[in-house]
C-alpha positions as CSV (number, residue, x, y, z in Angstrom):
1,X,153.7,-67.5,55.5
2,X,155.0,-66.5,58.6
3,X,159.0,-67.1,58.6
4,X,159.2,-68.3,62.0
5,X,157.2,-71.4,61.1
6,X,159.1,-72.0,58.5
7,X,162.1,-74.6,59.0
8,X,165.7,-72.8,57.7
9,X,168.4,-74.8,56.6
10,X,172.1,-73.6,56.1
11,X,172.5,-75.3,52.8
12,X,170.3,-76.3,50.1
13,X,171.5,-78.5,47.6
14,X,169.0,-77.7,45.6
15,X,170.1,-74.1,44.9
16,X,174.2,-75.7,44.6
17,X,172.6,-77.6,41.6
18,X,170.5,-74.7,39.7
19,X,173.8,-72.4,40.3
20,X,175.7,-74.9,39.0
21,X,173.3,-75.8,36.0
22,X,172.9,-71.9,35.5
23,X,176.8,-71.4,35.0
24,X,177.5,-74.0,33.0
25,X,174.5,-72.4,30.9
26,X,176.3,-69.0,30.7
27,X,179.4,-70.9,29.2
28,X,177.0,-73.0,26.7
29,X,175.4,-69.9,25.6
30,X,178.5,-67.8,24.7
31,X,180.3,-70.8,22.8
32,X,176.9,-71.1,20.8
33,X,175.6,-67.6,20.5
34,X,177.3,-67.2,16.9
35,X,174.6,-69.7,15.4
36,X,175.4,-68.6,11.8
37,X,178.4,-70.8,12.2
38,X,176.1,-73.9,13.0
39,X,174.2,-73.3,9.8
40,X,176.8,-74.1,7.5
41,X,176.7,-77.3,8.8
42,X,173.0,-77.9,7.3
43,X,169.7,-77.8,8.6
44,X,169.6,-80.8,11.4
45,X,173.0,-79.6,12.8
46,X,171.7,-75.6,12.9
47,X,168.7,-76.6,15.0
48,X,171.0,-79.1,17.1
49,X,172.4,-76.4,18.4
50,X,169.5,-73.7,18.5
51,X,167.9,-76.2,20.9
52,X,171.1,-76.4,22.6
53,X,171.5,-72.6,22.9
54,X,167.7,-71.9,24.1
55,X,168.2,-74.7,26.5
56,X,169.9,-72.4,28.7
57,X,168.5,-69.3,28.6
58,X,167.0,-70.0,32.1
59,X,170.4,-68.7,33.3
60,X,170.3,-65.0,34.1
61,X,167.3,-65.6,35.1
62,X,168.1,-67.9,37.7
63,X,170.8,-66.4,38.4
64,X,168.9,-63.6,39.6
65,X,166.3,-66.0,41.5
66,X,168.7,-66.8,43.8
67,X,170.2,-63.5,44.5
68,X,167.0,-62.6,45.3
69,X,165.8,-65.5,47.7
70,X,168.9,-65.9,49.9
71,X,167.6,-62.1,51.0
72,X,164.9,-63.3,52.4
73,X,165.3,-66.7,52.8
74,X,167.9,-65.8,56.1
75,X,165.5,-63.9,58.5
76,X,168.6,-62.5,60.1
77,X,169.2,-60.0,56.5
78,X,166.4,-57.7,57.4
79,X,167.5,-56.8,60.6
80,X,171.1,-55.1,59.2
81,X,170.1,-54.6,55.6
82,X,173.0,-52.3,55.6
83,X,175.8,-55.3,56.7
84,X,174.4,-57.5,54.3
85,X,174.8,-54.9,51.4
86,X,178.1,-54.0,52.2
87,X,179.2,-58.1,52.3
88,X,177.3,-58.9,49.0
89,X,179.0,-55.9,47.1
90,X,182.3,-56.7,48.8
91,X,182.5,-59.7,47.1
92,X,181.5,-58.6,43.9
93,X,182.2,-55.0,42.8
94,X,186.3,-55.9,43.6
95,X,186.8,-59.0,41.4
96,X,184.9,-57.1,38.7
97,X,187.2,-54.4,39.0
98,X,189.9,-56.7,38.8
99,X,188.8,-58.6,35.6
100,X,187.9,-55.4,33.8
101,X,190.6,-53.6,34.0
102,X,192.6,-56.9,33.5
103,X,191.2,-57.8,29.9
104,X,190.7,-54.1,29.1
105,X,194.9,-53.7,29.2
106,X,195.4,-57.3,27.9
107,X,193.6,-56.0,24.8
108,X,195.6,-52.7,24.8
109,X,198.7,-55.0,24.4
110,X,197.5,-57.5,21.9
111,X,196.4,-54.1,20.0
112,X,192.7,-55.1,20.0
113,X,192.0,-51.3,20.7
114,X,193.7,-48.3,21.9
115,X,193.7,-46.4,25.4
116,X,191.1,-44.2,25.9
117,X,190.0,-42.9,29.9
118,X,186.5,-42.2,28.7
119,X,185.8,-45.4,27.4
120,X,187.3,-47.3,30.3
121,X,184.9,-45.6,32.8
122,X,182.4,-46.2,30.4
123,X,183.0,-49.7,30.9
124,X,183.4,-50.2,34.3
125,X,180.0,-47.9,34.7
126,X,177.7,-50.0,32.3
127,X,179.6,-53.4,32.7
128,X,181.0,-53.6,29.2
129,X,184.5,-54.2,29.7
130,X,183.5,-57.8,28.9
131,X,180.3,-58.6,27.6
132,X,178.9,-60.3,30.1
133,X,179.4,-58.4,32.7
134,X,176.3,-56.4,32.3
135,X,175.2,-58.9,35.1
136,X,177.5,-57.1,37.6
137,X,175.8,-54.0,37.3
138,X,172.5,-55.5,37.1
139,X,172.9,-57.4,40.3
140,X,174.3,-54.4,41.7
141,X,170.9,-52.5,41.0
142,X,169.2,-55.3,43.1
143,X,171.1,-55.5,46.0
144,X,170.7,-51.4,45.8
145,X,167.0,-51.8,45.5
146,X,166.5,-54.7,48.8
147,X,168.2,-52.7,50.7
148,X,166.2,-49.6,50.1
149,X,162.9,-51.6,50.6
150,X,163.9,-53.3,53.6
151,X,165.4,-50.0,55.1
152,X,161.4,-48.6,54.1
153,X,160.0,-51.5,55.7
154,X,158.3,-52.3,52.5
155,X,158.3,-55.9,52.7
156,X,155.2,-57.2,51.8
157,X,156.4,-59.2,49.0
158,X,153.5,-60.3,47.6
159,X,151.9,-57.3,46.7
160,X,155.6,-56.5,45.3
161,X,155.6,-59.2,42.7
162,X,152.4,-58.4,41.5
163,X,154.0,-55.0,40.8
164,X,157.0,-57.0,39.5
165,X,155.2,-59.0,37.3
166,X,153.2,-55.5,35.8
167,X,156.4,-54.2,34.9
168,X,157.6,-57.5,33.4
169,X,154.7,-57.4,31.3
170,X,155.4,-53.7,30.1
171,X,158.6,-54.3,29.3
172,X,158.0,-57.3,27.0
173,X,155.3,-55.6,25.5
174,X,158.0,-53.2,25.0
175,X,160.2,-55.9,23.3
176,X,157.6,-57.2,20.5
177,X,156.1,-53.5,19.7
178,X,159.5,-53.1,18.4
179,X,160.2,-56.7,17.3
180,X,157.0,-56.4,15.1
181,X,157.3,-52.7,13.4
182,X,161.5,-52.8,12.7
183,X,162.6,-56.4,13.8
184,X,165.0,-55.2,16.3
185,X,164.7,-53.0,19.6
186,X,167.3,-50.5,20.0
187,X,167.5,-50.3,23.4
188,X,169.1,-54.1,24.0
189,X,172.2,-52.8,25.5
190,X,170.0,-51.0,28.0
191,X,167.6,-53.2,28.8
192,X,170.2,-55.7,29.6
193,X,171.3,-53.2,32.3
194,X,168.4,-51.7,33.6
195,X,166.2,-53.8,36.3
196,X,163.2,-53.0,34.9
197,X,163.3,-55.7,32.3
198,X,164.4,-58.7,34.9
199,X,162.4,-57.4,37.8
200,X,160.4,-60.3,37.8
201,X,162.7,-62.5,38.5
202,X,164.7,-60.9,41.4
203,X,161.3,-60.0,43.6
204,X,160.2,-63.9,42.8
205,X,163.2,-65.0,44.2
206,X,162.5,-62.9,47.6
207,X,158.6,-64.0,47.5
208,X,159.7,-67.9,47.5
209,X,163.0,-66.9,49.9
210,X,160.0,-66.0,52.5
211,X,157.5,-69.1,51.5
212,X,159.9,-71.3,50.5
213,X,158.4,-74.2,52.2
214,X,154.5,-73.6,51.0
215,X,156.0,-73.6,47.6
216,X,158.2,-76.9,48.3
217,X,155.0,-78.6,49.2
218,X,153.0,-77.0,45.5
219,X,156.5,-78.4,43.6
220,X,156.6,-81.8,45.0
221,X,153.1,-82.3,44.3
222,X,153.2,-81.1,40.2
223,X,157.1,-82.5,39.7
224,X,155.8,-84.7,36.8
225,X,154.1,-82.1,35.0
226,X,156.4,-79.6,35.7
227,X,158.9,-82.2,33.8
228,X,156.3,-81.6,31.1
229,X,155.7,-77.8,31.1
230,X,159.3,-77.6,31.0
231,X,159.6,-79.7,27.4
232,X,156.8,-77.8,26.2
233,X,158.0,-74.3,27.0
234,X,161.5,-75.5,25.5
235,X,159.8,-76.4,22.3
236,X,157.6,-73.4,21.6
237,X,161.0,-71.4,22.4
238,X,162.2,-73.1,19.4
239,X,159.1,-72.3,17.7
240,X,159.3,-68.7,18.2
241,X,162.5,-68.4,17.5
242,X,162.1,-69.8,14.2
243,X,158.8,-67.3,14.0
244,X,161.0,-64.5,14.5
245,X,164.0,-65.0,12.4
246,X,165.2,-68.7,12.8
247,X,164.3,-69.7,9.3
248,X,165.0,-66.2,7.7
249,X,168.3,-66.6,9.1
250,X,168.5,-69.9,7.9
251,X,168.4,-69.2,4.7
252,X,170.2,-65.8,4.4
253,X,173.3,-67.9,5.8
254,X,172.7,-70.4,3.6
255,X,172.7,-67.8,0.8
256,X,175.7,-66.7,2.1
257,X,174.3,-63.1,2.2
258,X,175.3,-60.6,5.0
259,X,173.5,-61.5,8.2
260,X,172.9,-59.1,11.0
261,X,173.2,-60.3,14.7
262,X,170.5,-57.6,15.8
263,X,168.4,-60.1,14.0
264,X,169.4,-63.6,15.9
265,X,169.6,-61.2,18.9
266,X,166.1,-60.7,18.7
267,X,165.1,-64.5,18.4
268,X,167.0,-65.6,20.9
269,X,166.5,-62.8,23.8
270,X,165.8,-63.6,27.5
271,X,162.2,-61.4,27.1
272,X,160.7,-63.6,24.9
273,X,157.3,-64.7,26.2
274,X,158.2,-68.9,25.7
275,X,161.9,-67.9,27.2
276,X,160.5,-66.0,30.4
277,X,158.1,-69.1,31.0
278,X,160.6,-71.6,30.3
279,X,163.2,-70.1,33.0
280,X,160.1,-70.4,35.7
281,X,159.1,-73.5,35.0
282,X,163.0,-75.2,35.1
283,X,163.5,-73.2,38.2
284,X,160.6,-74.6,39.7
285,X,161.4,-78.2,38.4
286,X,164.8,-78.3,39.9
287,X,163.7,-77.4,43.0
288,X,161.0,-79.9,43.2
289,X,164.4,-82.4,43.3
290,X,165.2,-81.4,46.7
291,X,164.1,-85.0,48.4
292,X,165.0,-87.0,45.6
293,X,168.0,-89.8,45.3
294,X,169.8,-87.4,43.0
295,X,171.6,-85.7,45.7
296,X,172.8,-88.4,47.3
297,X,175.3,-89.7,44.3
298,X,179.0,-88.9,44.7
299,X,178.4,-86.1,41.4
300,X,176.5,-83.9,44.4
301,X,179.6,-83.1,45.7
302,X,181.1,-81.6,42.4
303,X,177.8,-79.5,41.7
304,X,178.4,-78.0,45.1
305,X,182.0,-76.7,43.9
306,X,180.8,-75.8,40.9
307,X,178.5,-73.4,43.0
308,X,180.6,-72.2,44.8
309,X,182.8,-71.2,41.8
310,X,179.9,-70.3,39.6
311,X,180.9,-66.0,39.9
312,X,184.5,-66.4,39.6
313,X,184.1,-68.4,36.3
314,X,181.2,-65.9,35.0
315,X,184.1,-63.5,35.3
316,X,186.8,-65.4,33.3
317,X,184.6,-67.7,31.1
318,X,183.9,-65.3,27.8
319,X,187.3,-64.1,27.3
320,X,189.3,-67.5,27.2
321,X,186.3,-68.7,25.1
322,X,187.2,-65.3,22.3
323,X,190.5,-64.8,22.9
324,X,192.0,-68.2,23.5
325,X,189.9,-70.7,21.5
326,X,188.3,-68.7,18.6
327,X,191.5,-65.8,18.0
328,X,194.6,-68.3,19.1
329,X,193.3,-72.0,18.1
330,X,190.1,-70.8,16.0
331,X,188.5,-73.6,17.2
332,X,185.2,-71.4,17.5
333,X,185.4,-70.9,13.8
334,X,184.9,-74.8,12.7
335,X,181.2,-74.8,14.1
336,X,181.1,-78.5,14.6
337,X,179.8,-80.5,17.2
338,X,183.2,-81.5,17.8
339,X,184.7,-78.2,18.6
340,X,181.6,-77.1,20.3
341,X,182.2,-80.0,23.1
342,X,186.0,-79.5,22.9
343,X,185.5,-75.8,23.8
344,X,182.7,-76.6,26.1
345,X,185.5,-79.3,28.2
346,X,188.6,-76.9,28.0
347,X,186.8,-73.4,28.8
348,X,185.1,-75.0,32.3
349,X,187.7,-77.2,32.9
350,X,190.4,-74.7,32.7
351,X,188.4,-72.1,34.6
352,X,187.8,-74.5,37.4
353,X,191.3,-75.3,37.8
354,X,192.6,-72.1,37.8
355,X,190.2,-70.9,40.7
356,X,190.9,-74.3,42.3
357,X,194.9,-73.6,42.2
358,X,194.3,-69.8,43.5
359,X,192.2,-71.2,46.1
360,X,194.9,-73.8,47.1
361,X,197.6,-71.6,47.4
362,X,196.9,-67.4,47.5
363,X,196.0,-66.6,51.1
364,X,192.3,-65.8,51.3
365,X,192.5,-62.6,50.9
366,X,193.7,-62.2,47.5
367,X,191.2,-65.0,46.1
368,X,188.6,-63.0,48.0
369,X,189.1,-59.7,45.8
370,X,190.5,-61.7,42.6
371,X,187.4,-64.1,42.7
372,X,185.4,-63.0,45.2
373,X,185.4,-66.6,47.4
């Protein structure tokens, strides 16, 4: 649809809920990605938490939704691609340099590994510094990629997620040639880096950023069974996890046998078929709750701070979740339902105040290049 006949509005609580939602994913996943520990607990309290974990593997992915609709969704971007690229890196490539090099020293002086110039680049280059900060460099690659489009004038974003969705499909074809012939794909690492493998997502976010309305109208229509695709989509997640090694890995921990993570890696990756569908459909579903009563309780106010927040504690997050919790208190190590929603509290809760406090009293400058707000 045209964008002048479509109605802009400078906020969207809608997208302050799925960023919030998506971050609070992100910390859920890296408190639960060591499932082994679950197991131990028996059978019900192992798939507890695999539901749990696959939950929120809509993250990155919407995550990466949203990057790519604000692009499009503000007509003004297209007319100084160049402004907007320079603002959106601005407020990420610092605070990642920051944080990098912060927790690669802090582990030089706990002795967790030595000095070494090569490696460092290496991280700061491929994100790697921390573990999730492959998303860095990914988002990087897309902001890179818009801009080189819209300087092209190729912006006929349709015929650009079909192309999307082509590559999508290669690359998870990609993912179960090798999941079926040696159980693991040894590319992981890169795929997590590369934008071929999340393409998808990034030019669907700048398709709906340009119909955003049309599709509001599709949404509200299908909200009930979107509630119900979503559910489904969840469950055959579970399903094919368990196809691929849930139950094997099950048992092998239960047989207290080596396990490999390359394994559980596999079950639980983004590019699963169920996983890919189920980030789509929740995306969808939380959008369609854009006229609802839900944001008019007091708790819409908190989701839109959380937003707001959501990259600064995607930067700090994973290493108070290692380094405090599982190598000071070892709370990690228990893998009980208890320590799982102990951590959970502490890790967000202590993030959030410490970007709350910086906020309050650096001047804006620092908490711009510290935590990119």
């Amino acid at each position: 649809m045209s964008t002048k006949s479509q109605n802009i509005q400078t906020r969207l609580p809608e997208f302050d809920l799925l960023r919030s939602l998506a971050i609070i994913g992100v910390v859920i996943i890296h408190i639960t990605a060591p499932l082994d520990l679950y197991a131990h607990h028996g059978i019900l309290m192992y798939y507890l938490f695999v539901v749990i974990h696959l939950a929120q593997r809509f993250c990155v992915p919407v995550f990466l939704i949203i990057s790519g609709f604000f692009l499009t969704y503000k007509t003004d971007n297209e007319q100084n691609p160049t402004l907007v690229l320079k603002r959106r890196l601005g407020r990420i490539i610092p605070p990642y340099l920051f944080w990098s090099l912060f927790f690669y020293f802090l582990d030089i002086a706990l002795g967790v590994r030595p000095f070494n110039l090569l490696v460092l680049l290496k991280d700061l280059l491929l994100g790697s510094a921390v573990g999730a900060y492959y998303f860095v460099i990914l988002i990087i690659q897309f902001y890179l990629l818009w801009w080189l489009l819209t300087k092209l004038r190729i912006l006929n974003y349709t015929k650009l997620l079909v192309i999307s969705i082509v590559v999508q499909i290669l690359a998870t074809i990609y993912l179960y040639y090798y999941l079926f012939n040696i159980h693991y794909f040894p590319s992981i690492d890169l795929m997590y880096r590369l934008i071929g493998a999340w393409l998808f997502y990034f030019v669907f976010g700048l398709f709906l950023g340009k119909n955003y309305d049309a599709t509001q109208r599709v949404v509200q229509k299908i909200r009930t069974p979107l509630i119900l695709i979503t559910l489904v989509l969840l469950l055959l997640s579970v399903v094919e996890f368990n196809i691929i090694d849930g139950s094997a890995l099950l048992n092998t921990i239960n047989n207290k046998t080596v396990v490999t993570g390359e394994k559980l890696e596999t079950a639980i990756s983004y590019w699963r078929v169920s996983s890919q569908l189920y980030s789509v459909a929740f995306f969808l579903l939380i959008i369609s709750l854009r006229d609802t009563k839900f944001f008019q309780f007091e708790t819409a106010s908190f989701f839109k701070k959380l937003s707001e927040y959501s990259f600064a504690i995607y930067l700090i997050h994973q290493p108070i979740i290692w380094k405090v919790f599982f190598r000071v208190f070892k709370l990690l190590g228990t893998g009980s339902l208890a320590s799982f929603l102990v951590i959970f509290a502490l890790d967000l809760g202590l993030c959030y105040g410490l970007i709350y406090l910086a906020c309050k009293f650096l001047p804006k400058k620092y908490t711009r290049y510290v935590f990119g707000l």
